[in-house]
C-alpha positions, 0 to 999 in steps of 0.5 A: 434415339438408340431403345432395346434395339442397336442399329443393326436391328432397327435397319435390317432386313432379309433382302439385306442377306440375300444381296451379301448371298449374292456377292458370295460373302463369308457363310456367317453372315448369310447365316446370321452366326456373326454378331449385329455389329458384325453384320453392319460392318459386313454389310456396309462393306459391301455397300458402295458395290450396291448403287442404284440397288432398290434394298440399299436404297431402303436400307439408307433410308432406315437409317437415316429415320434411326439417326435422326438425320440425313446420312452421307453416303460416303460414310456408309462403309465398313470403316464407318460402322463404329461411328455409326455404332456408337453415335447411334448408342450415345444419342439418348441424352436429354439436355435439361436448361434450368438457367440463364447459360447453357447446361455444358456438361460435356467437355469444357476446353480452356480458349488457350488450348485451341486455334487461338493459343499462338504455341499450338499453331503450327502455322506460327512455327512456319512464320517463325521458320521462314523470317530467320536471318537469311543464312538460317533459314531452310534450303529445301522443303524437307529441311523446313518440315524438319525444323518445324517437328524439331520446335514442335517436338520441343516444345510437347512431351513425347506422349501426345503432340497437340497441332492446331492448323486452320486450312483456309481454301474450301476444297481439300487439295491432297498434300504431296512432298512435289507441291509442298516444295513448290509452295516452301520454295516460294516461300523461301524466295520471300514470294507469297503463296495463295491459299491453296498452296499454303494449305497443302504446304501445312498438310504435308508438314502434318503428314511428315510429323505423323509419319516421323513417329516422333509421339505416340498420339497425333492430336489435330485441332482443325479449323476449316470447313467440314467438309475439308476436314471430313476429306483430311481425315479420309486421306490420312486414314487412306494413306495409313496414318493415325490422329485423333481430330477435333473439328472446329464449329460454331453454332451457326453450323449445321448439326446434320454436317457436324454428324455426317464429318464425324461419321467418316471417323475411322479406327485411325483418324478419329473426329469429334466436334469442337464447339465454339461459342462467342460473345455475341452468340446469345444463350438462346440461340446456344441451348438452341444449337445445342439442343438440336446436335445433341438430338443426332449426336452424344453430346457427352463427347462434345467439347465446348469452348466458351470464346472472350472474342 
């Protein structure tokens, strides 16, 4: 994908300045003194003001003619301009299959590291919480989330806290401390929650760990559609908090969606692609797969897990 020229020399144009002239940007980037990855950056900074603009109309286009694949709107903005970056930097690999499995020489991740491992689960930890005897059980949602930090905290180092949580509703519902006290409440009472309220009830726990600043780094291994992730990750990115996110996906996923979730990476809440591969998927329709998300993604970075399921 990525030759001699980067991203900002394949995509650009001199409409492109005259428009950052017209909204009066700094006067390194109407000279062009600032460096490429400057110039991106800027510019997709002023993107979202330029709907309905024939120039950015043009601009998309190159540079989804650059990546290989269709790109989301949402993440043409300046905090996406270092996914969009590296992405198109990294996505020169060719994958060569000389035998009966495919060629993983990205990053292979043990099945026990992942969803399936019960003491990375932090839904296991809910369950475990909530069918104590009745005397120990939490009284308040703040109570809950702090009994469920302190079983995480002891269980990892202070250095890095690995959470697995699989968000089962297909829309994102933004997590709050109200709504998560309704659903803890019902829970308490021994009444079920429906999805949607388990869901925000297992955000926000996510959301006071990352805030307690009880580890240095916040890994979430998440299993849910992509498009939920892609708008978890905006959310904590918004509300000024820090996890490094691997999005969980199989091969019967759309490579273009794997890309455009990965491309609302920010500086805080970085997402790479988890890759799981079952027992029943075949090796050809494997290599197939992976060859074609290797041709709009660096599949260096790609960590695969190989399913006894």
């Amino acid at each position: 994908m990525s030759g001699e020229k980067n991203l900002w020399e394949v995509t650009a144009d001199g409409n492109m300045i005259t428009q950052m002239r017209l909204l009066d940007r700094d006067e390194k980037y109407i000279n062009e003194k600032a460096s490429d990855f400057e110039m991106l950056e800027e510019w997709l900074r002023i993107f979202p003001q330029l709907k309905g603009n024939k120039h950015a109309s043009d601009f998309a286009k190159r540079l989804d003619n650059a990546m290989g694949s269709h790109i989301d709107e949402r993440a043409l903005t300046a905090s996406g301009a270092s996914a969009l970056w590296r992405i198109y930097n990294g996505c020169e690999c060719e994958l060569d299959y000389s035998d009966d499995t495919p060629d993983l020489c990205f990053g292979i991740v043990p099945e026990n590291n992942f969803i399936c491992g019960e003491k990375d689960n932090i839904s296991v930890n809910l369950n475990q919480t909530m069918t104590q005897e009745s005397h120990d059980r939490p009284s308040s949602f703040e109570e809950l989330a702090n009994n469920v930090i302190k079983s995480i905290k002891s269980r990892d180092s202070d250095d890095i806290c690995h959470i697995c949580l699989a968000l089962s509703d297909d829309r994102f519902v933004r997590p709050d401390r109200y709504h998560a006290g309704v659903a803890a409440s019902k829970l308490m009472c021994g009444e079920k929650c429906n999805k949607k309220e388990l869901d925000v009830l297992i955000c926000q726990i996510v959301c006071e760990l990352i805030c307690h600043n009880v580890f240095s780094q916040i890994h979430l291994h998440i299993k849910a559609s992509l498009s939920v992730i892609g708008e978890l990750a905006a959310f904590l990115s918004a509300h000024n908090m820090s996890a490094r996110i691997y999005a969980a996906c199989d091969i019967r996923s759309s490579p273009s969606d794997i890309l455009n979730t990965c491309l609302r990476s920010t500086k805080k809440c970085y997402i790479t692609p988890h890759v799981f591969v079952s027992k029943n998927d075949t090796v050809h329709d494997t290599k197939k797969f992976l060859s074609a998300l290797a041709n709009i993604y660096p599949i260096g970075a790609v960590n695969v897990t190989i399913s006894s399921e």
